[in-house]
PALUMVO-954155 format. One line per field, with one value per residue (C-alpha): x, y negated, z; residue in one letter; chain. Coordinates in nm, 3 decimals, m for minus. Each point is the difference from the previous one (the first is absolute). Layout:
BEGIN
east: X  ...
north: Y  ...
up: Z  ...
r: A  ...
c: A  ...
This chain:
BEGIN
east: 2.281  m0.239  m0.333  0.001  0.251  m0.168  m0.327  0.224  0.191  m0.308  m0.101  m0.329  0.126  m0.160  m0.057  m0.374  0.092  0.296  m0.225  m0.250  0.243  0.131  m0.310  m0.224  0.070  0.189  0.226  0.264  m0.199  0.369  0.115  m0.376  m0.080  0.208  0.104  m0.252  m0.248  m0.211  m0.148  0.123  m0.126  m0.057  m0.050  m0.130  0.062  m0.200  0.078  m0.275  0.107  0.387  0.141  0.399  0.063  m0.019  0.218  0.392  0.106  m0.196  0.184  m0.235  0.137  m0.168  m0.111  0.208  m0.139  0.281  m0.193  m0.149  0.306  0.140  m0.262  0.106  0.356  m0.038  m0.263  m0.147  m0.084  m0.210  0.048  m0.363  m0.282  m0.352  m0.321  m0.332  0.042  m0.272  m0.037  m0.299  0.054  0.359  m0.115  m0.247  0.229  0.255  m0.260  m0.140  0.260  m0.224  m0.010  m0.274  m0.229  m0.031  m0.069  m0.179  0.143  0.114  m0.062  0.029  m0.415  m0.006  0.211  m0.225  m0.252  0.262  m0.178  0.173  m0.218  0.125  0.362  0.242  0.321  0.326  m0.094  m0.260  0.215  0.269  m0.133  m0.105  0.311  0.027  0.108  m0.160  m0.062  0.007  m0.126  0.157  m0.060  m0.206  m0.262  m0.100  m0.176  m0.108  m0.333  m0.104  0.285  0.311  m0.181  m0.274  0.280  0.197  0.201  0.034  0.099  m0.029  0.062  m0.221  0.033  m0.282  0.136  0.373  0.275  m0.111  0.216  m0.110  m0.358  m0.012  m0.068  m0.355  m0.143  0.321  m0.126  m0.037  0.089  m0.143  0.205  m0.153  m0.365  0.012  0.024  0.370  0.050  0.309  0.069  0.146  0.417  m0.040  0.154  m0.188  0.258  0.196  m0.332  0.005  0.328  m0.061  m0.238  0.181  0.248  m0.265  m0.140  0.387  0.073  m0.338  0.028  0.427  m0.050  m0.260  0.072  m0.152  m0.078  m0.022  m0.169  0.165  m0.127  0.111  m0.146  0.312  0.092  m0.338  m0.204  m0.077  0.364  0.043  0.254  0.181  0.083  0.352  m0.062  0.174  m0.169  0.127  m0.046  m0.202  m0.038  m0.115  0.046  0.332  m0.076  m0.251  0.206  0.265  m0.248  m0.210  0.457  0.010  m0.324  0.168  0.312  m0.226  m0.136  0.330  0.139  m0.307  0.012  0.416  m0.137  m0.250  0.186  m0.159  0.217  0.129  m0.329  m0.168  m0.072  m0.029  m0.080  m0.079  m0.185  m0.199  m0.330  0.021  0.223  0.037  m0.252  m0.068  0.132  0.316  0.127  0.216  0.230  0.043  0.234  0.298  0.330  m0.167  m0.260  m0.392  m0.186  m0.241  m0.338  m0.114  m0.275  m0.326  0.162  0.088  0.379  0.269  m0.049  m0.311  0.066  0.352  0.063  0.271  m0.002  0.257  0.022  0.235  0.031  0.298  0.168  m0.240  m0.023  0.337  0.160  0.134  m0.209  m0.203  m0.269  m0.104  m0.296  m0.321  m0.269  m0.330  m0.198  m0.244  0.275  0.018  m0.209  0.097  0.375  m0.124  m0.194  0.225  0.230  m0.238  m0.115  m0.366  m0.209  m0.174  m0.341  m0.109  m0.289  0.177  0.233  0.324  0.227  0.264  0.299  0.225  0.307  0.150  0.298  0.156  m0.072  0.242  0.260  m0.078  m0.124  m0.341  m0.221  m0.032  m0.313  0.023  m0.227  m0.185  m0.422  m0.130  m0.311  m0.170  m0.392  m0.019  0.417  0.203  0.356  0.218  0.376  0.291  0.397  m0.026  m0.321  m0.380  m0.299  m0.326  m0.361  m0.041  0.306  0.250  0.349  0.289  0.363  0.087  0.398  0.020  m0.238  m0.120  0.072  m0.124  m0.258  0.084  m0.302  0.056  m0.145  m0.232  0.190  0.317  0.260  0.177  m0.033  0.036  m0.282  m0.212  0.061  m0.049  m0.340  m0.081  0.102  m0.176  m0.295  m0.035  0.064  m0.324  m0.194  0.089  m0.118  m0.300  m0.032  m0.367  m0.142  0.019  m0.197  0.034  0.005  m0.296  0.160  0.091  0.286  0.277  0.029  m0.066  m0.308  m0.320  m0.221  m0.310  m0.237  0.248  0.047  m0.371  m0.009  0.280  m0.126  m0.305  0.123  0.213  m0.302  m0.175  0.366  0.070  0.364  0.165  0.086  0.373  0.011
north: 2.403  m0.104  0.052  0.245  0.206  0.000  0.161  0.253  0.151  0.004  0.257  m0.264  m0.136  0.238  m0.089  m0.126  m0.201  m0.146  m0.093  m0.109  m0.249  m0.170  m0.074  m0.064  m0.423  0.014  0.189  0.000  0.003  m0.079  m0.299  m0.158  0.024  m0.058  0.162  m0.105  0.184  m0.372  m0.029  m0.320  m0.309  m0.156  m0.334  m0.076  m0.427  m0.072  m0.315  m0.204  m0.126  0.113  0.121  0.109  m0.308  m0.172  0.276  m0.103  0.386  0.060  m0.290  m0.296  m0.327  m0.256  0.183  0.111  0.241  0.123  0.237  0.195  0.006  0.141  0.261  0.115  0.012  0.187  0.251  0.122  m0.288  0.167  m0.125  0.146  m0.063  m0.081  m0.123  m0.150  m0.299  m0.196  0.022  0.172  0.295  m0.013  0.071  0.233  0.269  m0.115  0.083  0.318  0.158  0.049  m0.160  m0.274  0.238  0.223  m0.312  m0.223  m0.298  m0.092  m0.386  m0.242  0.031  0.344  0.059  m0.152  0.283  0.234  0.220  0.143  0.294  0.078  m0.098  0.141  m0.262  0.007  m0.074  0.256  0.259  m0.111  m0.027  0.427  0.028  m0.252  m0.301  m0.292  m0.306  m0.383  m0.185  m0.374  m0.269  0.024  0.208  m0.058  0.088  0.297  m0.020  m0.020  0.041  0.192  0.199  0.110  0.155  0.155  m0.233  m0.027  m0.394  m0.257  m0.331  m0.138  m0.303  m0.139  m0.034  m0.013  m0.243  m0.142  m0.213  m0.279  m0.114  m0.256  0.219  0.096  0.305  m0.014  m0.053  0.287  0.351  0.326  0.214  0.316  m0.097  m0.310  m0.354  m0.207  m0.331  m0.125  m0.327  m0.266  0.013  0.388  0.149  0.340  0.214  m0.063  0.067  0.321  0.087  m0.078  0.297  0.223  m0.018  0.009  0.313  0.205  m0.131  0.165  0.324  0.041  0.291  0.170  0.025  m0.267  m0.114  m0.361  m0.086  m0.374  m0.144  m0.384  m0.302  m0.112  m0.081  m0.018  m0.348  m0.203  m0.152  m0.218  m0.100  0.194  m0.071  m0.006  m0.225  m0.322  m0.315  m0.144  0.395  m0.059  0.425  0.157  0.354  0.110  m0.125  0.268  0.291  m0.135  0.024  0.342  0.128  m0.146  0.190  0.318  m0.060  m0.107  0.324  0.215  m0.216  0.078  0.413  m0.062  m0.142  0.252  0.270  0.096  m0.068  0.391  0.148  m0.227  0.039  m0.347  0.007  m0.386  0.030  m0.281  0.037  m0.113  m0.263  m0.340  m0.266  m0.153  m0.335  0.119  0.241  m0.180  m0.056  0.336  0.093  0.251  m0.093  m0.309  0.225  0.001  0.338  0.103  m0.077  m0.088  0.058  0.128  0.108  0.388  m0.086  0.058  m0.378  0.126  0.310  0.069  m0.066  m0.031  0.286  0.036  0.285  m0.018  0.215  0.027  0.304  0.188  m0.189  m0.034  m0.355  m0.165  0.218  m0.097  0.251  m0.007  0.288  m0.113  m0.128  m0.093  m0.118  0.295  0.176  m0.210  0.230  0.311  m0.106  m0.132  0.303  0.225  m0.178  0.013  0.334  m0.097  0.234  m0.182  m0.033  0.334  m0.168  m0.214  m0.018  m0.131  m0.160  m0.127  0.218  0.023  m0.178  0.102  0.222  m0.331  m0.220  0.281  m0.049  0.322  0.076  0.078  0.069  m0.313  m0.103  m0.001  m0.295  m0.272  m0.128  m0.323  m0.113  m0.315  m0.038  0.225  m0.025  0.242  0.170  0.263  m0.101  0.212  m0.179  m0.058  m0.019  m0.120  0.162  m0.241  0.098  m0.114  0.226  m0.269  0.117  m0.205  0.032  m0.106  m0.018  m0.383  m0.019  m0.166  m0.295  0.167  0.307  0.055  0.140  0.317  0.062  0.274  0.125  0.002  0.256  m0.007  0.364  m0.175  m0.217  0.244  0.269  m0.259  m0.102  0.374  0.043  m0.295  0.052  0.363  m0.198  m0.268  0.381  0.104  m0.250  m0.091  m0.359  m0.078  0.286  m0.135  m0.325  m0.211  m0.406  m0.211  m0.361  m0.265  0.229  m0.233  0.165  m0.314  m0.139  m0.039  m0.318  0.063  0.124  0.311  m0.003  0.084  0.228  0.205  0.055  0.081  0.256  0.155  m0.019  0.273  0.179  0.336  0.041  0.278  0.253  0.159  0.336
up: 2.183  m0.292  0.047  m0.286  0.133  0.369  m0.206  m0.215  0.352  0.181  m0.254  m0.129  m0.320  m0.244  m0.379  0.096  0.292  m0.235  m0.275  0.293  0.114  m0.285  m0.135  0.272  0.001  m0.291  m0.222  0.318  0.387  0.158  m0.220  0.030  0.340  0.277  0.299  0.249  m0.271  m0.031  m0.363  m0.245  0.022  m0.354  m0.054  m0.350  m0.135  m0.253  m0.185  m0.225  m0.322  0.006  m0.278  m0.011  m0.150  0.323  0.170  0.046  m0.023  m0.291  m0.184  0.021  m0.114  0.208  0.328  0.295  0.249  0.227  0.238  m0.286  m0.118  0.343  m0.028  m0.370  0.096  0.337  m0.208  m0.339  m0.243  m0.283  m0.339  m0.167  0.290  m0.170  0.116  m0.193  m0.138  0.282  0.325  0.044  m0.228  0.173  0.327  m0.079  m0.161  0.272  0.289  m0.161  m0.182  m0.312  m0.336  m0.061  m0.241  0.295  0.247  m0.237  0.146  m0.378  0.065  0.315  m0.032  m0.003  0.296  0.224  m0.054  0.118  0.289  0.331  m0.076  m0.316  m0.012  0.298  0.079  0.144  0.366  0.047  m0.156  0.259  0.291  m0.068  0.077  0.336  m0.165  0.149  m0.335  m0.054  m0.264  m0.005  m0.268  m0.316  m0.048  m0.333  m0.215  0.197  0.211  0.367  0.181  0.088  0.271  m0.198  m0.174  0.247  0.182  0.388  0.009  m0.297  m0.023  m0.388  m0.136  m0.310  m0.358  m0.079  0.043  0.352  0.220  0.185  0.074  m0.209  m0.274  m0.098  0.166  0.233  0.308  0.191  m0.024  0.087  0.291  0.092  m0.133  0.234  m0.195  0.113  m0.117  m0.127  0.171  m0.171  m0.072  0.062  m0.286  m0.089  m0.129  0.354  0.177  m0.209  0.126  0.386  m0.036  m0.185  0.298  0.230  m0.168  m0.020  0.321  0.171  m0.206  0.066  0.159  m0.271  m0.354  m0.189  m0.348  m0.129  m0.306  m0.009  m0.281  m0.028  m0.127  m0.173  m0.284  m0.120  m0.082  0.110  0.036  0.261  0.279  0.232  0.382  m0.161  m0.279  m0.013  m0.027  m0.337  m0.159  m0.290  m0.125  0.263  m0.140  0.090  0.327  0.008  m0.132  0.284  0.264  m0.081  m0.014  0.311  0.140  m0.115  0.199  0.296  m0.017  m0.001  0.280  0.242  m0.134  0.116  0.328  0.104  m0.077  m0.290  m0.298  m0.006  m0.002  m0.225  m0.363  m0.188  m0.377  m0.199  m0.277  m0.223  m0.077  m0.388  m0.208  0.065  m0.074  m0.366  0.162  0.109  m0.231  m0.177  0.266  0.125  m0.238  0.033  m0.223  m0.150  m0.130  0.042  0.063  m0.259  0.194  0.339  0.258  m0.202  m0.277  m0.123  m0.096  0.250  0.188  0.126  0.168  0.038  0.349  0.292  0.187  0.281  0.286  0.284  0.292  0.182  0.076  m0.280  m0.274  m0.213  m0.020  m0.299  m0.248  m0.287  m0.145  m0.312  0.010  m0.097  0.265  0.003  0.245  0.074  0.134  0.313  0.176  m0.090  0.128  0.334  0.049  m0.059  0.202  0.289  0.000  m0.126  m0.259  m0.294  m0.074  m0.100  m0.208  m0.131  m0.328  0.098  m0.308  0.233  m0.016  0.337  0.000  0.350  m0.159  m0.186  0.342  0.135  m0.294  m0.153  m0.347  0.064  m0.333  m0.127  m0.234  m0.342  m0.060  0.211  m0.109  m0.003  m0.016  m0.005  m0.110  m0.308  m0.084  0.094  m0.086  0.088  0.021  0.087  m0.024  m0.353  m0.206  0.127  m0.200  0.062  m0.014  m0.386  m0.074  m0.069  0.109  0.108  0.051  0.356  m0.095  0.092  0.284  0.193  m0.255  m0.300  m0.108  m0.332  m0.237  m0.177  m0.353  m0.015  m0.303  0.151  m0.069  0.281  0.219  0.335  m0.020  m0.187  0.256  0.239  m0.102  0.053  0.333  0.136  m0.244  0.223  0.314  m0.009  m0.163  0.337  0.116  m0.173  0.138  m0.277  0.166  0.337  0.187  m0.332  0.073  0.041  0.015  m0.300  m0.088  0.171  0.289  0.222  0.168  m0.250  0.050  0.194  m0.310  m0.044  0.398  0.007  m0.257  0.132  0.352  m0.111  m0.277  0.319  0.232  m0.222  m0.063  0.103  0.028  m0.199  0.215  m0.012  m0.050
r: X  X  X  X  X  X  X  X  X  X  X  X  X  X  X  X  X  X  X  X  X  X  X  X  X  X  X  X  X  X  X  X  X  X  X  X  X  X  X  X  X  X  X  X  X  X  X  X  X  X  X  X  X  X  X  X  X  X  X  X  X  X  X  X  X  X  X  X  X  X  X  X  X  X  X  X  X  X  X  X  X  X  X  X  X  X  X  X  X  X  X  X  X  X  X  X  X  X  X  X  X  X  X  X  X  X  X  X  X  X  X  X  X  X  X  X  X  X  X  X  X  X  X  X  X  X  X  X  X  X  X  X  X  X  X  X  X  X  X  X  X  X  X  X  X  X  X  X  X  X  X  X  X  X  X  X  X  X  X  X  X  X  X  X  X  X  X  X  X  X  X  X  X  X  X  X  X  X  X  X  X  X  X  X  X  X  X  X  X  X  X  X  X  X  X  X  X  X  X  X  X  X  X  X  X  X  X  X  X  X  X  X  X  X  X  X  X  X  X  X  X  X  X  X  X  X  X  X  X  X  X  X  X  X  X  X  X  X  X  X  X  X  X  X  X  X  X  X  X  X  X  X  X  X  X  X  X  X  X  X  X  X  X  X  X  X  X  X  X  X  X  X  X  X  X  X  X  X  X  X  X  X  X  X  X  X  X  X  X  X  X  X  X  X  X  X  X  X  X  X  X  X  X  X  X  X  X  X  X  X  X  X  X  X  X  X  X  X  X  X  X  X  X  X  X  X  X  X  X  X  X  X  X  X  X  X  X  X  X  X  X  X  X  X  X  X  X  X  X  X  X  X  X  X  X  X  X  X  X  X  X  X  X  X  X  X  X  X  X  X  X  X  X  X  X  X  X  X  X  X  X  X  X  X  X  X  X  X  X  X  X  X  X  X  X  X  X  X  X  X  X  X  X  X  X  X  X  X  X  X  X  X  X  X  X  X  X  X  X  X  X  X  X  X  X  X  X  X  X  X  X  X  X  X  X  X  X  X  X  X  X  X  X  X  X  X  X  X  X  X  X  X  X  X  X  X  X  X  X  X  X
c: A  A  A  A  A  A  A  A  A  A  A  A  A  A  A  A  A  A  A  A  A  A  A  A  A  A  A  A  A  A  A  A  A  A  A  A  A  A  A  A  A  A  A  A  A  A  A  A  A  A  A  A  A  A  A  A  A  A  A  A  A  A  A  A  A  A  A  A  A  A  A  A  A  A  A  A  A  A  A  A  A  A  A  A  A  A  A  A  A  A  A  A  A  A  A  A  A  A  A  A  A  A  A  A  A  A  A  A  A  A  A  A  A  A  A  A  A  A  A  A  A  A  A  A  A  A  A  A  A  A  A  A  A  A  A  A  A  A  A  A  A  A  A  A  A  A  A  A  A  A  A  A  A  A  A  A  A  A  A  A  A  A  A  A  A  A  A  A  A  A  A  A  A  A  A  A  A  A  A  A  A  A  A  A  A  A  A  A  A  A  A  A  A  A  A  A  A  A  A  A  A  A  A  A  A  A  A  A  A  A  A  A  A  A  A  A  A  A  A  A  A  A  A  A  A  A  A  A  A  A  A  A  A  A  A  A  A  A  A  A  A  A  A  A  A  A  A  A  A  A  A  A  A  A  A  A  A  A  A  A  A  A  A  A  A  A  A  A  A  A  A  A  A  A  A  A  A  A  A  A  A  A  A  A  A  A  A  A  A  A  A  A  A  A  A  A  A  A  A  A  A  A  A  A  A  A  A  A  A  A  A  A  A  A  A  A  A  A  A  A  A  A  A  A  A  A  A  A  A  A  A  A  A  A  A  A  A  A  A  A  A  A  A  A  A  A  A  A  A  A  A  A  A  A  A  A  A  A  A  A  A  A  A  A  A  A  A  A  A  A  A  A  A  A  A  A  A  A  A  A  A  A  A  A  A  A  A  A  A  A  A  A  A  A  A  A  A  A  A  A  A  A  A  A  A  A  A  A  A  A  A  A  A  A  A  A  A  A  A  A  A  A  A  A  A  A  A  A  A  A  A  A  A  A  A  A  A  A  A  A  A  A  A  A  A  A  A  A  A  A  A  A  A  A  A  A  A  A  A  A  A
């Protein structure tokens, strides 16, 4: 007998205990938790520098990854997933769920000055609900360290793109507050994945979530344990190996047990690199931008979630995503309440990880520094009002004339013009740095701690 049905002859399922159970961990308690009653585990990958261009599934030309691909065919492979366009801003809104005016991590600077007292993150609002949290990899360009934010085990690494210990600033890393060092011809990303088993394979019995956030594919680019030694381009070698990390990871979920009560969702924190964007084309065609920038190359992101049993294979979603709404999904999904203080942008998910409808967003925001636009599937309206027909994207964002005719784009420009109203992005924690979005030399570095020092941060109503 179903569950359901058990409740309904025992004379218990009234309309407030029905409502009560389909929403408690989700928008269905029976299809997201299993019999045993244990909570999901989720496992969030979190790779630096990817754009889809260097995704097989999504159609890239000159990059196979065959695990991620596994993933995309076995689950949902979403077709509209943004972030902002660096990593720092990127993790921030991942972390907290809110947009980067709220935040005022606007800039890889400006993140840094991020507090645990003012902004609340996905671990702590987990582990309200008995989750027990792992932070693995980079931890940039946030300060301190994972636990000062929440999480119960973290494994931090300096900077971005670290591998070997040859590389400057490479030689150690930071486990649990104590100092490790990384002896020679130990490769980092597979010392980051010894603990990441060691961590699921401690907590199997409790449910757990991973923030795994890789060093690949970001630069510096440099050998892999299985590069060959006449390769002269080292960089598909490293999208090879951070796919082959991934299906490391499902193999030891498979072997503990876990895979069937385990949430995984891949994501990329922002486009790829300047340096390598020419190659990650799809159909012989270039995306328009790339990491830093506010065209689709720079925040339009893989984003992959598999769970089997739950999570429908073989479908491709096309609903818009951005990457505040990260926590409000895993949340939801656990059973946790959100910040109460706290404005949360992010916008739950869960019902579309369970193949159903859901109410999708109309439109996704970007920010980066003092840019910003509101985008839904066909048009983008920027901060200096310029509007854009997304038709061809991601290889083209076609400018529309303000004195167009045309009653799509002019009733477009309205709706998004009352979206970024809504949201009111100038009245929020406006941007300090040089206006790129990326580090400032050490004159402006100054100037902007200082000018945060004596900063009182808005507070949300």
């Amino acid at each position: 007998m179903e569950r359901r049905d058990f409740l309904k002859t025992a004379g218990m399922f009234t309309l407030g205990s029905m409502f009560a159970a389909d929403t408690l961990f989700g928008k269905n308690i029976f299809q997201n938790i299993p019999a045993d009653g244990k909570k999901p585990n989720i496992i969030f990958i979190l790779a630096d520098d990817l754009g889809i261009g260097e995704v097989s599934c999504y159609g890239a030309d000159n990059y196979k990854t065959p695990h991620i691909d596994k993933l995309a065919k076995e689950g949902i492979r979403f077709t509209h997933g943004y972030t902002p366009s660096l990593c720092g801003p990127s993790r921030t809104t991942i972390l907290t769920g809110r947009y980067l005016f709220r935040t005022g991590g606007t800039n890889q600077d400006a993140v840094g000055q991020i507090k645990p007292s003012a902004e609340t993150l996905i671990p702590t609002v987990l582990k309200s609900a008995g989750y027990v949290t792992a932070a693995i990899g980079k931890w940039s360009q946030l300060p301190l360290t994972p636990s000062d934010f929440g999480f119960d085990y973290y494994l931090k690494f300096s900077g971005s793109g670290k591998y070997w210990n040859t590389q400057v600033n490479n030689q150690n890393y930071l486990l649990n507050g104590k100092s490790t060092i990384l002896h020679d011809n130990e490769y980092l990303p597979d010392v980051m994945h010894d603990h990441v088993v060691e961590f699921i394979t401690k907590h199997r019995e409790d449910p757990f979530f991973l923030y795994y956030s890789m060093s690949h594919i970001h630069a510096e680019v440099l050998r892999t344990p299985d590069s060959k030694p006449d390769t002269k381009d080292f960089y598909p070698d490293n999208v090879a190996y951070m796919d082959k990390l991934v299906g490391k990871l499902v193999d030891e979920l498979e072997r503990l047990k876990l895979r069937q009560n385990t949430l995984v969702v891949f994501f990329g924190d922002n486009g790829t690199a300047n340096g390598h964007a020419d190659s990650a084309t799809i159909g012989g065609k270039r995306l328009a931008g790339q990491k830093g920038t506010m065209l689709e190359g720079g925040s339009l992101e893989p984003l992959i979630v598999n769970w089997p049993g739950v999570v429908p294979a073989g479908k491709i979603n096309d609903d818009m995503i951005d990457s505040s709404d990260f926590l409000p999904t895993f949340a939801e999904l656990a059973g946790a309440k959100l910040p109460k203080d706290k404005v949360i942008d992010g916008k739950s998910f869960l019902p579309q990880i369970n193949g159903k409808k859901g109410q999708p967003r109309d439109w996704v925001y970007i920010q980066l520094a003092g840019m910003w636009y509101v985008r839904d599937k066909s048009w983008k309206l920027n901060q200096e009002g310029a509007l854009f027909d997304m038709r061809n994207a991601p290889f083209e964002e076609i400018l529309v004339s303000e004195k167009t005719t045309d009653m799509q784009a002019i009733e477009a420009r309205k709706r998004l013009q009352a979206a970024l109203a809504q949201l009111n992005p100038a009245g929020g924690i406006l941007d300090e740095g040089d206006g790129s979005g990326r580090h400032a030399n050490k004159a402006e570095k100054d100037k902007l701690k200082k000018s945060n020092t004596n900063k009182v941060l808005e507070k949300d109503e």
